[in-house]
SERO-4910 file (N, C-alpha, C, O; in steps of 0.05 Angstrom, whole numbers):
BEGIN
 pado doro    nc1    nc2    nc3   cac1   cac2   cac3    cc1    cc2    cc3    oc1    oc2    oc3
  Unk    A  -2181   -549   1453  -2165   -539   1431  -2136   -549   1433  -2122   -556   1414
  Unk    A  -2131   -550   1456  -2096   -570   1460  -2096   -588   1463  -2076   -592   1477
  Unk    A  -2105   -608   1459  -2111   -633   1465  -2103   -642   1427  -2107   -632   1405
  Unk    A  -2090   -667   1437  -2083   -680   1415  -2114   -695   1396  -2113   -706   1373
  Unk    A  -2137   -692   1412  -2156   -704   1391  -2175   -684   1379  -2198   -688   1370
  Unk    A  -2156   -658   1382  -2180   -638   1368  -2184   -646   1345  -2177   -663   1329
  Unk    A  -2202   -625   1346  -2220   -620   1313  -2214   -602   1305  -2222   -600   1282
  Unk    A  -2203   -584   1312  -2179   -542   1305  -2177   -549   1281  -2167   -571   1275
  Unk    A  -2189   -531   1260  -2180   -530   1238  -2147   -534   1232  -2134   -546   1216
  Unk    A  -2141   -513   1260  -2118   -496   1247  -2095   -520   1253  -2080   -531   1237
  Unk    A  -2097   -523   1285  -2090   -548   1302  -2085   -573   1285  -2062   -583   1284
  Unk    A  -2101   -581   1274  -2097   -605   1256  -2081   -602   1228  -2069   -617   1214
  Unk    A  -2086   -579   1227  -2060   -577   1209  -2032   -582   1215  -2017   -598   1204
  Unk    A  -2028   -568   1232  -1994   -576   1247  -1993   -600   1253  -1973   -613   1247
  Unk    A  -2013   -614   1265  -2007   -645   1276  -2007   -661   1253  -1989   -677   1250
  Unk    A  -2025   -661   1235  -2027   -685   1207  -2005   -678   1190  -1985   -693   1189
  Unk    A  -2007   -654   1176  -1994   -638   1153  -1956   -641   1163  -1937   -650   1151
  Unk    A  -1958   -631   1188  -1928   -623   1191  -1924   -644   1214  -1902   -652   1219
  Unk    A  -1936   -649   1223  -1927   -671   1241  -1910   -659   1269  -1892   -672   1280
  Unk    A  -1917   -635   1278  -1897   -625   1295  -1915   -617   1326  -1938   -612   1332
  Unk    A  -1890   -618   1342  -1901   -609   1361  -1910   -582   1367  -1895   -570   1352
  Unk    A  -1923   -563   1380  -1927   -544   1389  -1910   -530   1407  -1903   -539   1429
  Unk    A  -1904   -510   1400  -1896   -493   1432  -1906   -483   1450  -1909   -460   1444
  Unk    A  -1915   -490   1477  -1928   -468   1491  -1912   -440   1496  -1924   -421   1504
  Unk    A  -1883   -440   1491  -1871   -419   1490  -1858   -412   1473  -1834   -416   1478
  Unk    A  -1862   -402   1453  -1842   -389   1426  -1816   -378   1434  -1809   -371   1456
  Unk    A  -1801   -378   1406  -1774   -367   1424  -1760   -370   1394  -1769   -375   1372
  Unk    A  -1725   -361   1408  -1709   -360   1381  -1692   -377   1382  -1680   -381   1361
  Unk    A  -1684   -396   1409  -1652   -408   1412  -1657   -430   1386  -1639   -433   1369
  Unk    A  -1683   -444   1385  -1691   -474   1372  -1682   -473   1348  -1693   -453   1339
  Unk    A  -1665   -486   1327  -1662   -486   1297  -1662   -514   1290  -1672   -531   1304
  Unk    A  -1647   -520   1262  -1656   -544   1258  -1624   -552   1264  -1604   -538   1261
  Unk    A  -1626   -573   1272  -1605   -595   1290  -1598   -577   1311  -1576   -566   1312
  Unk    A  -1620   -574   1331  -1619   -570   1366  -1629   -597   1375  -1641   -615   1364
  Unk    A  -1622   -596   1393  -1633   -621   1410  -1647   -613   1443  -1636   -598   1459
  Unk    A  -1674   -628   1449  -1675   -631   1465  -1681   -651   1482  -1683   -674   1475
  Unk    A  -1683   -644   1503  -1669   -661   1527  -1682   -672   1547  -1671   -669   1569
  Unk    A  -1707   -689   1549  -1727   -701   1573  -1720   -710   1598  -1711   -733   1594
  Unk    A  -1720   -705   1618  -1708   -722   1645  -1738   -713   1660  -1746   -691   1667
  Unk    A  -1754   -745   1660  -1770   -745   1676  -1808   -732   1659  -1819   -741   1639
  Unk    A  -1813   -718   1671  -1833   -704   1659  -1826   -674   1652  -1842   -656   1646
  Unk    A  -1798   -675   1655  -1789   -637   1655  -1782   -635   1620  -1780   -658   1612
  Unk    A  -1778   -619   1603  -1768   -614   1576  -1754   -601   1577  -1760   -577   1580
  Unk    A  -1723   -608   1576  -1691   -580   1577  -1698   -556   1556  -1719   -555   1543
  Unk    A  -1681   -540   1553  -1683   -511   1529  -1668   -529   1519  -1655   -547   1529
  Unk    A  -1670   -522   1494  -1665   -529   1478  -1631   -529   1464  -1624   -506   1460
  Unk    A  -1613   -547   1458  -1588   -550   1454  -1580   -556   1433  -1597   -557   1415
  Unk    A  -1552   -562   1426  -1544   -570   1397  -1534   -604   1395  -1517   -615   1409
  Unk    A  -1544   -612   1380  -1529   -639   1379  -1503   -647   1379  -1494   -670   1379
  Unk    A  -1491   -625   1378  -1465   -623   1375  -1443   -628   1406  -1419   -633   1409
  Unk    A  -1464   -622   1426  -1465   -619   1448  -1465   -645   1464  -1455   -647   1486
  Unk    A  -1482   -672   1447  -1490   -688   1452  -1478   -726   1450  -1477   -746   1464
  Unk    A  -1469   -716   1419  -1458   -730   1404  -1437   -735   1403  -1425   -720   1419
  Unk    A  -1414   -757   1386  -1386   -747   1382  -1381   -774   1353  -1401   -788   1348
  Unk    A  -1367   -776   1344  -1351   -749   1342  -1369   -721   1326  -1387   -727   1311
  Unk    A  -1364   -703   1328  -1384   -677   1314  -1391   -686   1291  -1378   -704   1281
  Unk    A  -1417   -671   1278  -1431   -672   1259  -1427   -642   1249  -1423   -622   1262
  Unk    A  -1430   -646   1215  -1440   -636   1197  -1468   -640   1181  -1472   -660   1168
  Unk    A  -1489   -617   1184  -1502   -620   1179  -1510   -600   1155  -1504   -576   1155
  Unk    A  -1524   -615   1134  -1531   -589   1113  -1551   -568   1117  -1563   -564   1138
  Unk    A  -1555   -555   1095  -1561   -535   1097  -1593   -533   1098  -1604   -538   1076
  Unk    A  -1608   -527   1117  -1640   -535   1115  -1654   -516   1090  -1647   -493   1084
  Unk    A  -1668   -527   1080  -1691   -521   1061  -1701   -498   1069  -1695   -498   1093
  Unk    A  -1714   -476   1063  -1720   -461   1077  -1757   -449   1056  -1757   -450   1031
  Unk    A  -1774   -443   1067  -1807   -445   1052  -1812   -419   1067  -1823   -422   1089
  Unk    A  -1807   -399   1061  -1823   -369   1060  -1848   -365   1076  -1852   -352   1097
  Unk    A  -1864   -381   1058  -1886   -383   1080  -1909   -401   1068  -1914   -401   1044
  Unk    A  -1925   -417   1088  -1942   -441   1080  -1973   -423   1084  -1987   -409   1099
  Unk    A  -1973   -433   1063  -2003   -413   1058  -2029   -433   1074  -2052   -427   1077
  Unk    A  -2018   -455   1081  -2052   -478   1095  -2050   -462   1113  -2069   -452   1124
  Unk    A  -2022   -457   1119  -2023   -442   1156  -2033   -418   1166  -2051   -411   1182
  Unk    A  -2012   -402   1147  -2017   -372   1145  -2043   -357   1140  -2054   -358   1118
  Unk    A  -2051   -346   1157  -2077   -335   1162  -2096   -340   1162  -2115   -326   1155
  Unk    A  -2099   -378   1175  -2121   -396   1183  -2128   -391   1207  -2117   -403   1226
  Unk    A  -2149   -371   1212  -2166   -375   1248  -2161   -399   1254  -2155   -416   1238
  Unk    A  -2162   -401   1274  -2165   -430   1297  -2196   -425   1307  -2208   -403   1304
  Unk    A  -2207   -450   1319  -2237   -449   1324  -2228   -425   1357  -2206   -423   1367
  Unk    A  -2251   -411   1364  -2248   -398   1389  -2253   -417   1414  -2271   -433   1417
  Unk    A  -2236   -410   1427  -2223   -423   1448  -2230   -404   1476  -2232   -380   1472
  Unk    A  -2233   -410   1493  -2250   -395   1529  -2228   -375   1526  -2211   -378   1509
  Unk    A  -2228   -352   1544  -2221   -325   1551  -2185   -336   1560  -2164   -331   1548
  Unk    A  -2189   -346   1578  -2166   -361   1606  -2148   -378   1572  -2126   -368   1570
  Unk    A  -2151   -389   1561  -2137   -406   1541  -2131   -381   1525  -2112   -370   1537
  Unk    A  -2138   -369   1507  -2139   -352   1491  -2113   -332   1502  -2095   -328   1487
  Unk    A  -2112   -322   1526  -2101   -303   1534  -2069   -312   1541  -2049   -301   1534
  Unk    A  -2072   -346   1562  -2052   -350   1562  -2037   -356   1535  -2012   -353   1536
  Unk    A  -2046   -363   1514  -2032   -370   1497  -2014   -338   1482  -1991   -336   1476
  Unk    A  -2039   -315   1481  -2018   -300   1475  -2003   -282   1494  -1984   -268   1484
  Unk    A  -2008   -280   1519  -1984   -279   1541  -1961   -295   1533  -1944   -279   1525
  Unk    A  -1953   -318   1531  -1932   -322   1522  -1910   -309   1496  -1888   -297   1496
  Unk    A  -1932   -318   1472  -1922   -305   1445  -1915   -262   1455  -1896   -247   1449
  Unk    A  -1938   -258   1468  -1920   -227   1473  -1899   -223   1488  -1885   -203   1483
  Unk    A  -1891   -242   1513  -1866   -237   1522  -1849   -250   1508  -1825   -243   1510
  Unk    A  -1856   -272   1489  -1825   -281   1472  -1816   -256   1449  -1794   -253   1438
  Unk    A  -1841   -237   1446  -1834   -217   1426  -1827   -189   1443  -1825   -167   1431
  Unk    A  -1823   -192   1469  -1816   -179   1483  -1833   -152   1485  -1822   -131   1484
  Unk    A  -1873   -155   1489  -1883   -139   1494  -1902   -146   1513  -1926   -152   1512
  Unk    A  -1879   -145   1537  -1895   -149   1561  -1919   -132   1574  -1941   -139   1583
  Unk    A  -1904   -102   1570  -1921    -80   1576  -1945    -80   1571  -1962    -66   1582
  Unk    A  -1952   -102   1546  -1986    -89   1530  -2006   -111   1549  -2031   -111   1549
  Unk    A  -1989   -131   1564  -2007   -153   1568  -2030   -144   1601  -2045   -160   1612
  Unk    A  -2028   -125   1608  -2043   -118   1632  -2066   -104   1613  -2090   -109   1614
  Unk    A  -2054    -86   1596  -2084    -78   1574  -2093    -90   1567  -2118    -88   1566
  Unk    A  -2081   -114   1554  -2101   -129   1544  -2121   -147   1557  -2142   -154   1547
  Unk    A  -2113   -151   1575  -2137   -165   1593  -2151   -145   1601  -2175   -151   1598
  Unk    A  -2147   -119   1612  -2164   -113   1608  -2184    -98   1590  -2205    -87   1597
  Unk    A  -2171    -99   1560  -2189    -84   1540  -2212   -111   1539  -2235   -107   1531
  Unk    A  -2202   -142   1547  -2220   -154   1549  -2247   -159   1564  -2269   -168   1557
  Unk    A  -2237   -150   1586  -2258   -157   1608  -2277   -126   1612  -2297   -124   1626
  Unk    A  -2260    -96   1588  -2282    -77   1585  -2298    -93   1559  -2321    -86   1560
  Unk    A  -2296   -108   1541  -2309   -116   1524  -2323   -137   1524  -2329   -147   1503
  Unk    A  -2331   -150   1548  -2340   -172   1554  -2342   -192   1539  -2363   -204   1533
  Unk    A  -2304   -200   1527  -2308   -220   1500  -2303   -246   1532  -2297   -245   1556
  Unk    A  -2314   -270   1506  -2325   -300   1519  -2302   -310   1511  -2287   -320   1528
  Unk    A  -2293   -311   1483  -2274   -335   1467  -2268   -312   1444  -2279   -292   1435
  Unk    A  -2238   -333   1441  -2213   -311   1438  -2210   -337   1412  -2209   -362   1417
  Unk    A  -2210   -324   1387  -2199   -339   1363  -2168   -332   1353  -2157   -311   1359
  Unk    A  -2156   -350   1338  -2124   -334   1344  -2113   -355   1308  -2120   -378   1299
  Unk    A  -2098   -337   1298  -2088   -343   1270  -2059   -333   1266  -2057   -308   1266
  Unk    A  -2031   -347   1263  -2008   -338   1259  -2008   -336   1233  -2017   -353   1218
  Unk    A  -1990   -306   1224  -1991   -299   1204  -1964   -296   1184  -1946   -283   1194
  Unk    A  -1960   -303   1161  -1936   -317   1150  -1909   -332   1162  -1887   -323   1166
  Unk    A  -1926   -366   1167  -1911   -384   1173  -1898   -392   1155  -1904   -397   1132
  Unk    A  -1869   -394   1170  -1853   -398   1149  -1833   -429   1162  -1832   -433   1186
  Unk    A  -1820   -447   1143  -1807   -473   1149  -1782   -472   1140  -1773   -467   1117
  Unk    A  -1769   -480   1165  -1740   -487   1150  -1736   -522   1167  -1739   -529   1190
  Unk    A  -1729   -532   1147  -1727   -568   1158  -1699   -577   1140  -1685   -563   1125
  Unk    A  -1696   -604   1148  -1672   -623   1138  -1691   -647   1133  -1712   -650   1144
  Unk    A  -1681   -661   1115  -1687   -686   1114  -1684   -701   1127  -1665   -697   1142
  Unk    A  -1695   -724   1131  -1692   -743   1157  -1670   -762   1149  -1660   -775   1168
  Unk    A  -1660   -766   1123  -1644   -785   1111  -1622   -769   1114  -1601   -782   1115
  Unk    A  -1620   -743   1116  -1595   -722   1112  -1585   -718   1140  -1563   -709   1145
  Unk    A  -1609   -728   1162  -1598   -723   1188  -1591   -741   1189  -1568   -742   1198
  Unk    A  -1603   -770   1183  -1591   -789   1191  -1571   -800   1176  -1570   -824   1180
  Unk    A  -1551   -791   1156  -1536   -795   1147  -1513   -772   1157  -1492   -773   1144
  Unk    A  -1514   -755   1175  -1499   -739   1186  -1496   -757   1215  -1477   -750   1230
  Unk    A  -1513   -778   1225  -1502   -793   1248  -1496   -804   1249  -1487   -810   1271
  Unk    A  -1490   -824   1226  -1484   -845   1221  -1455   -846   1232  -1438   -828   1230
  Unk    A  -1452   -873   1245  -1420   -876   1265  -1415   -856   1284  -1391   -849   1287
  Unk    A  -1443   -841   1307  -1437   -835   1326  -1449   -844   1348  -1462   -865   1349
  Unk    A  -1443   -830   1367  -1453   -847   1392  -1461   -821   1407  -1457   -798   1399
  Unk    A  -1472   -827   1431  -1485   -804   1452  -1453   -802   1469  -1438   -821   1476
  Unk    A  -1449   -778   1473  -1420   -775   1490  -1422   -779   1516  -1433   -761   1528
  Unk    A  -1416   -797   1526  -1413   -794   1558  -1400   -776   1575  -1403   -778   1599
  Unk    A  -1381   -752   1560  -1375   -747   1575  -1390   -717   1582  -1378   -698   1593
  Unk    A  -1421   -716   1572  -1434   -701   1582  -1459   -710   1594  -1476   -727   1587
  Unk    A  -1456   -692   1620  -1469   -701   1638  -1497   -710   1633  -1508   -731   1641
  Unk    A  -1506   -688   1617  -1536   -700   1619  -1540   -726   1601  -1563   -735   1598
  Unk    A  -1519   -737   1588  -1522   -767   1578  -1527   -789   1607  -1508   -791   1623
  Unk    A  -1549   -801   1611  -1552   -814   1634  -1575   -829   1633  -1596   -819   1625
  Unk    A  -1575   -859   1642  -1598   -872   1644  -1625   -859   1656  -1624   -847   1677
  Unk    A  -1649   -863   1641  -1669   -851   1635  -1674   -822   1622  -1699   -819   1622
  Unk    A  -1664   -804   1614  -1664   -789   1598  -1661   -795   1564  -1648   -811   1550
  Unk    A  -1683   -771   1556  -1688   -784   1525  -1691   -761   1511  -1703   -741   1516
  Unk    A  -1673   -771   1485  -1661   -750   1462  -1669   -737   1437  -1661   -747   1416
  Unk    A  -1687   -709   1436  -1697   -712   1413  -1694   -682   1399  -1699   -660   1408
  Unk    A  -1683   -694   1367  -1667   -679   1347  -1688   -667   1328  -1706   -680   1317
  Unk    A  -1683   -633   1325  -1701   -619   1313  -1693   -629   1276  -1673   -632   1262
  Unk    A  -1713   -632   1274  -1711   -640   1240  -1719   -605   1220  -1707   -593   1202
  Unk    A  -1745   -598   1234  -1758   -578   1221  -1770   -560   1245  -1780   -570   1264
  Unk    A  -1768   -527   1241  -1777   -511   1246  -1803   -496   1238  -1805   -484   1216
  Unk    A  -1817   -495   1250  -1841   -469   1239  -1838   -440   1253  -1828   -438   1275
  Unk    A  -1845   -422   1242  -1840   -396   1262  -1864   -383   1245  -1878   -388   1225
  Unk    A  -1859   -364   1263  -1884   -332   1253  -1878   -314   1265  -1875   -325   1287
  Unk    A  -1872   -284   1269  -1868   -267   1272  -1891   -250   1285  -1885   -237   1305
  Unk    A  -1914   -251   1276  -1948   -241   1284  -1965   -266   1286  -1964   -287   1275
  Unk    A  -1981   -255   1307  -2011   -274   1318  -2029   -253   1323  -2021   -232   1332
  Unk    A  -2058   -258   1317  -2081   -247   1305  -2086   -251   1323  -2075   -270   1334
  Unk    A  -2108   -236   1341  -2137   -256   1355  -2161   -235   1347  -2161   -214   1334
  Unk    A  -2175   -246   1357  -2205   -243   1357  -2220   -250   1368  -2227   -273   1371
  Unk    A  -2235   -220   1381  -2259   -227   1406  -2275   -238   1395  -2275   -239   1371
  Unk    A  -2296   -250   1414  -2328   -263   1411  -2343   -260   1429  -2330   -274   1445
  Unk    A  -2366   -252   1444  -2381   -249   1461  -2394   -278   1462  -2389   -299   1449
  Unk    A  -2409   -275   1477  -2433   -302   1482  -2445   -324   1459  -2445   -348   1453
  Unk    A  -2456   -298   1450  -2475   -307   1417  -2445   -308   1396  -2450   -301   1373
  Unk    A  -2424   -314   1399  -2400   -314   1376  -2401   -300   1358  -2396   -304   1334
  Unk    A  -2409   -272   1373  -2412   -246   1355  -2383   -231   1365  -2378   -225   1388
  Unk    A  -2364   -226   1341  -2346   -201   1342  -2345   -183   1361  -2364   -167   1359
  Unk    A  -2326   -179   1383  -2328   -152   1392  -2304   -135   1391  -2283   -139   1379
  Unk    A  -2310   -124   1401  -2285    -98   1398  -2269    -95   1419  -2275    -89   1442
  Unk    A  -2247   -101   1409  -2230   -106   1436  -2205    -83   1439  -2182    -90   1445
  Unk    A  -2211    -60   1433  -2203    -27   1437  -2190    -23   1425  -2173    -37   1414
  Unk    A  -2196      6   1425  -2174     21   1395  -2150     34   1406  -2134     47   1392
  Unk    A  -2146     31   1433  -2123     38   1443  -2100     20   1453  -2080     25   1467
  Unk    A  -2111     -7   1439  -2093    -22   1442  -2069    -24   1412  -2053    -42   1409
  Unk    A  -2074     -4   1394  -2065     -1   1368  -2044      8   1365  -2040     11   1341
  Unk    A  -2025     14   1378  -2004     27   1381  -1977     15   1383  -1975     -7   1394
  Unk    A  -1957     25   1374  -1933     10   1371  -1928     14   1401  -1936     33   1413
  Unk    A  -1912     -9   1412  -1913    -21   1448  -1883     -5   1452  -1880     15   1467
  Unk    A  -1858    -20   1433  -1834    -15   1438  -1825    -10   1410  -1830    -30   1396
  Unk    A  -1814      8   1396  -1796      9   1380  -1771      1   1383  -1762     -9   1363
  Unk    A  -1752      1   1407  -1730     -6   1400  -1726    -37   1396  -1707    -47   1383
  Unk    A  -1743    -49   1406  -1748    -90   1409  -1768    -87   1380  -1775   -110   1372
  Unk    A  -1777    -67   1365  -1796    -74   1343  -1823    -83   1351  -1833    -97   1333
  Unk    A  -1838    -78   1373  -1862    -93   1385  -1878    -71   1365  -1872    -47   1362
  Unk    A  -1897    -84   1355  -1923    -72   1339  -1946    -79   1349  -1948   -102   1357
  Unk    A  -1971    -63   1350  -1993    -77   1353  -2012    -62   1323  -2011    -37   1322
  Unk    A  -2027    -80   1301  -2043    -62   1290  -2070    -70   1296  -2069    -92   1307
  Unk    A  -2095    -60   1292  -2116    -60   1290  -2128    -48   1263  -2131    -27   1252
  Unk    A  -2135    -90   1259  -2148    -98   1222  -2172    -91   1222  -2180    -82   1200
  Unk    A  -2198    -90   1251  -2221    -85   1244  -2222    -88   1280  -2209    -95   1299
  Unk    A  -2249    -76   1273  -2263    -76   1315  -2259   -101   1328  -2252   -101   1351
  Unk    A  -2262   -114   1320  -2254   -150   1336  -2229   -157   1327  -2220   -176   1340
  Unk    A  -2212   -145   1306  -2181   -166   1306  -2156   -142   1313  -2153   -120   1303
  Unk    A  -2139   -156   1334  -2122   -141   1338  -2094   -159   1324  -2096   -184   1323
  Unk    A  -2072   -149   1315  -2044   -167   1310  -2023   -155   1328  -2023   -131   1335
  Unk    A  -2004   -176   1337  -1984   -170   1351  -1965   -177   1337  -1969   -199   1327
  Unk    A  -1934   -160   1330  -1917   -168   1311  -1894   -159   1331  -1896   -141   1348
  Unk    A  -1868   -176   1326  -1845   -168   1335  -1824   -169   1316  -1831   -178   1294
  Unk    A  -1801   -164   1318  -1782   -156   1300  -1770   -185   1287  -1768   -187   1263
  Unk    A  -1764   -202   1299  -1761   -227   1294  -1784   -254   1286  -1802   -256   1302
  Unk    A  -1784   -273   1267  -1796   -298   1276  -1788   -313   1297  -1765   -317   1302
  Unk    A  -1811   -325   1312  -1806   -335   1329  -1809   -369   1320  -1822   -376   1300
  Unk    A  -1796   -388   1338  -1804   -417   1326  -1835   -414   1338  -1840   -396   1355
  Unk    A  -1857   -435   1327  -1877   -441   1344  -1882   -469   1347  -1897   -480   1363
  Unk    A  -1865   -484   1324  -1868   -509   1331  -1847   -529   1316  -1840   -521   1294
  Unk    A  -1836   -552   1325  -1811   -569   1314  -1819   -590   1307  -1842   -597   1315
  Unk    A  -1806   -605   1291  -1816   -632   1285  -1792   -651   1293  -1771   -642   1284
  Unk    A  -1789   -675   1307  -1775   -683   1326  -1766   -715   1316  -1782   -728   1303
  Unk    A  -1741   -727   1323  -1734   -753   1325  -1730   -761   1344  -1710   -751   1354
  Unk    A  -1737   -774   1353  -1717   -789   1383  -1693   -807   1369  -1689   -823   1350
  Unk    A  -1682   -793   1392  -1649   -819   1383  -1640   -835   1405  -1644   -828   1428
  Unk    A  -1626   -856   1400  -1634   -879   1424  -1595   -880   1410  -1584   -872   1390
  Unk    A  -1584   -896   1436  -1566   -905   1438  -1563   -930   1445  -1560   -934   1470
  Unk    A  -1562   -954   1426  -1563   -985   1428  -1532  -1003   1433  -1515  -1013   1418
  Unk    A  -1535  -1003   1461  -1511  -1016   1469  -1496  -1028   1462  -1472  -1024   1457
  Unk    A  -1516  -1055   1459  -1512  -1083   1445  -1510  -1082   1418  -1494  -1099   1409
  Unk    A  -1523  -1063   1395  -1515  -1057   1374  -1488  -1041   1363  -1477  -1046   1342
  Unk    A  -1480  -1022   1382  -1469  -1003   1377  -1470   -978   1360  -1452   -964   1351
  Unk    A  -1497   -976   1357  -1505   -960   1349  -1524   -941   1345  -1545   -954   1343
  Unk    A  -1531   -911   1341  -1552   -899   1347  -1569   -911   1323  -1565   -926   1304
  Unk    A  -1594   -892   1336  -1625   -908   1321  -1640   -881   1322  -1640   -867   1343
  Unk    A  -1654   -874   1294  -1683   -860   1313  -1700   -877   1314  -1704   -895   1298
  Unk    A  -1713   -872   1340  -1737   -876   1350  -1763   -868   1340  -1765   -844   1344
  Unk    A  -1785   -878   1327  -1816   -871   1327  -1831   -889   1330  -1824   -912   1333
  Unk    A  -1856   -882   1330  -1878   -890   1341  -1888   -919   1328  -1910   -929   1334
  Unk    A  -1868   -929   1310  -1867   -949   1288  -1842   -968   1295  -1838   -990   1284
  Unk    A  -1827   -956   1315  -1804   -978   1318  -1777   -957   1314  -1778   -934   1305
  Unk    A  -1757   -970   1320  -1723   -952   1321  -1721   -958   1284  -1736   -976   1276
  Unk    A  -1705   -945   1262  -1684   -941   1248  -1660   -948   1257  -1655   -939   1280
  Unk    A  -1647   -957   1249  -1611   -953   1250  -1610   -946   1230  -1624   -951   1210
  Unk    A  -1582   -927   1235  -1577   -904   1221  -1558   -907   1196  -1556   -892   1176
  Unk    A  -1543   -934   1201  -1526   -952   1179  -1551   -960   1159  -1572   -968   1167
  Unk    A  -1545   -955   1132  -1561   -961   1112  -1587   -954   1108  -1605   -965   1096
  Unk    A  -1586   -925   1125  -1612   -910   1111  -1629   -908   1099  -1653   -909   1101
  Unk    A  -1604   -903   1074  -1612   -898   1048  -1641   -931   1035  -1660   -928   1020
  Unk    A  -1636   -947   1044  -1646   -969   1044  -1667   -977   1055  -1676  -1000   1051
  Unk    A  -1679   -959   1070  -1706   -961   1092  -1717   -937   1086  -1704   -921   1074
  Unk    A  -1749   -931   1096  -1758   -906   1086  -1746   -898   1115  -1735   -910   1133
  Unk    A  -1757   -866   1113  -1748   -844   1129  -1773   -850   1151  -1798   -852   1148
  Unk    A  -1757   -853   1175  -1771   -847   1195  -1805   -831   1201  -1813   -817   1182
  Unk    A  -1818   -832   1220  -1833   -811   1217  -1829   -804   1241  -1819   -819   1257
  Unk    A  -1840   -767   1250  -1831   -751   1267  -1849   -770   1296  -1868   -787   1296
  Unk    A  -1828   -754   1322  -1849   -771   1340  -1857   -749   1350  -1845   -729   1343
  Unk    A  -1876   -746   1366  -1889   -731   1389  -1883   -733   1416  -1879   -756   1424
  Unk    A  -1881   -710   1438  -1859   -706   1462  -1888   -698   1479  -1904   -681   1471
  Unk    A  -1894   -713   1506  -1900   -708   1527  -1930   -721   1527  -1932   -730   1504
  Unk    A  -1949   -725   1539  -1968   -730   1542  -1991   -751   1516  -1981   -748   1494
  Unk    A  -2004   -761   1514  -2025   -777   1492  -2046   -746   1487  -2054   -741   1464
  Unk    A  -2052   -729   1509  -2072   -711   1501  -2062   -686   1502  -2075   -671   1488
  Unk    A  -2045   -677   1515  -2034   -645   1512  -2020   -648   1481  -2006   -667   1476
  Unk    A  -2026   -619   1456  -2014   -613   1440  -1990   -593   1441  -1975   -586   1422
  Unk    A  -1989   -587   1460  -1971   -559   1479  -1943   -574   1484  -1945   -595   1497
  Unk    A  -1919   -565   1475  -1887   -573   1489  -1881   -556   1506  -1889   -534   1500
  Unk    A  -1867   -558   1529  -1860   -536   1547  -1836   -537   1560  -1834   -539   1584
  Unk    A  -1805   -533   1534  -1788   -538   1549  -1783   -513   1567  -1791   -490   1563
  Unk    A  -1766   -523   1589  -1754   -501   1618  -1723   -504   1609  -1711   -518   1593
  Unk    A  -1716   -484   1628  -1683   -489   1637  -1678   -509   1663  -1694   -510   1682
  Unk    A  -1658   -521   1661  -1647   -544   1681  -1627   -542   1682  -1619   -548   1659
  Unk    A  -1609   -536   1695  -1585   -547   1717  -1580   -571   1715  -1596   -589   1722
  Unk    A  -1553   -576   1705  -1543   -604   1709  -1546   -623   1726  -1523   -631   1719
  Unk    A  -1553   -641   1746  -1556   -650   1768  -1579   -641   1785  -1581   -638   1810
  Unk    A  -1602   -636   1759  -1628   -629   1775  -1644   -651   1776  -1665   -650   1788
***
């Protein structure tokens, strides 16, 4: 199901349709023009370009889409117990309902579910244009005088956001029959953080928190060309320069980390790690 050559209904939506990467960890810092930060095989948290660049940018105001109905309340095919769980272990501690996640494994293992199906529910987009970002870089450069500017490290600028607020799952036993994965897991977790849990039917539980969370970005790499003097994005088609934009089509988004993991996993890093 994470693997870049699935067949996921849902999966292939985000990768064809939106072109974005995944998060294995949802969260709130990511918006559109953050930047992140690769050194090595590690992925930094996520930053501002503003941070990166010089002289500063102005960037407009992103588009913003309520919610995409291909996404919104499309199951994913079911996925093993161990996958299923880790995935929403994360999404509940980014919604800050840690407490429910010891029940829930085990309302699983009293319900002897096999595979765990999972559907985020009103995804919503806020993005920039790729001509609007790259006409906000135009005549800059990567700043040296921050540190993590440094040979072999590589730069890549959020264009578009997805988020969701709630994720669905749904048991399956052996035979990919429905089960019931407890009615006491129905209960609001935390009111003051807004953690909700409801229960839609005997096999689907939802987890909601007070905020959208991102779940996935759509990305440029930006290169700094010596000999040119000038930045470029980077894709999978060759660099842009950012002089005369308007005049070339728009880039297309690239993809961060592996040919077969669909999963991003930025950490925190320390300058001089």
């Amino acid at each position: 199901m994470c693997r870049r050559d699935t067949n996921d209904v849902l999966i292939r939506r985000f990768l064809d349709r939106y072109q974005v990467n995944l998060l294995s960890m949802p969260g709130r810092r990511v918006q559109c023009g953050s930047v992140y930060i690769k050194e090595g095989g590690r992925l930094a948290a996520p930053g501002s370009l503003n941070d990166i660049v010089e002289p500063k940018i102005t960037l407009e105001k992103p588009f913003v889409e309520d919610q995409l109905p291909d996404l919104s309340g499309t199951w994913s095919d079911a996925v093993s117990v161990n996958v299923g769980l880790g995935l929403m272990e994360n999404f509940l501690t980014a919604i800050g309902a840690v407490g429910v996640i010891d029940e829930l494994r085990a309302s699983v293992r009293r319900s002897n579910t096999r595979n765990i199906a999972f559907r985020f529910e009103h995804v919503s987009r806020e993005s920039l244009s790729a001509t609007g970002l790259g006409a906000a870089l135009a005549g800059r450069r990567l700043s040296r005088s921050n540190p993590w500017i440094r040979e072999g490290n590589q730069y890549y600028a959020v264009a578009a956001v997805l988020r969701s607020r709630s994720l669905s799952i749904q048991g399956r036993d052996e035979q990919d029959s429905a089960v019931d994965l407890g009615a006491g897991l129905a209960t609001v977790v935390d009111t003051e953080v807004g953690v909700e849990v409801q229960r839609k039917s005997e096999s689907e539980l939802v987890f909601s928190g007070r905020d959208a969370l991102a779940i996935g970005v759509e990305l440029y790499e930006l290169r700094w060309h010596e000999d040119e003097q000038e930045l470029a994005f980077h894709t999978v088609k060759g660099t842009l320069p950012l002089r005369g934009i308007e005049e070339r089509e728009p880039p297309d988004p690239v993809f961060i980390g592996d040919e077969e993991n669909v999963l991003i996993a930025p950490e925190e890093l320390a300058p001089g790690e």
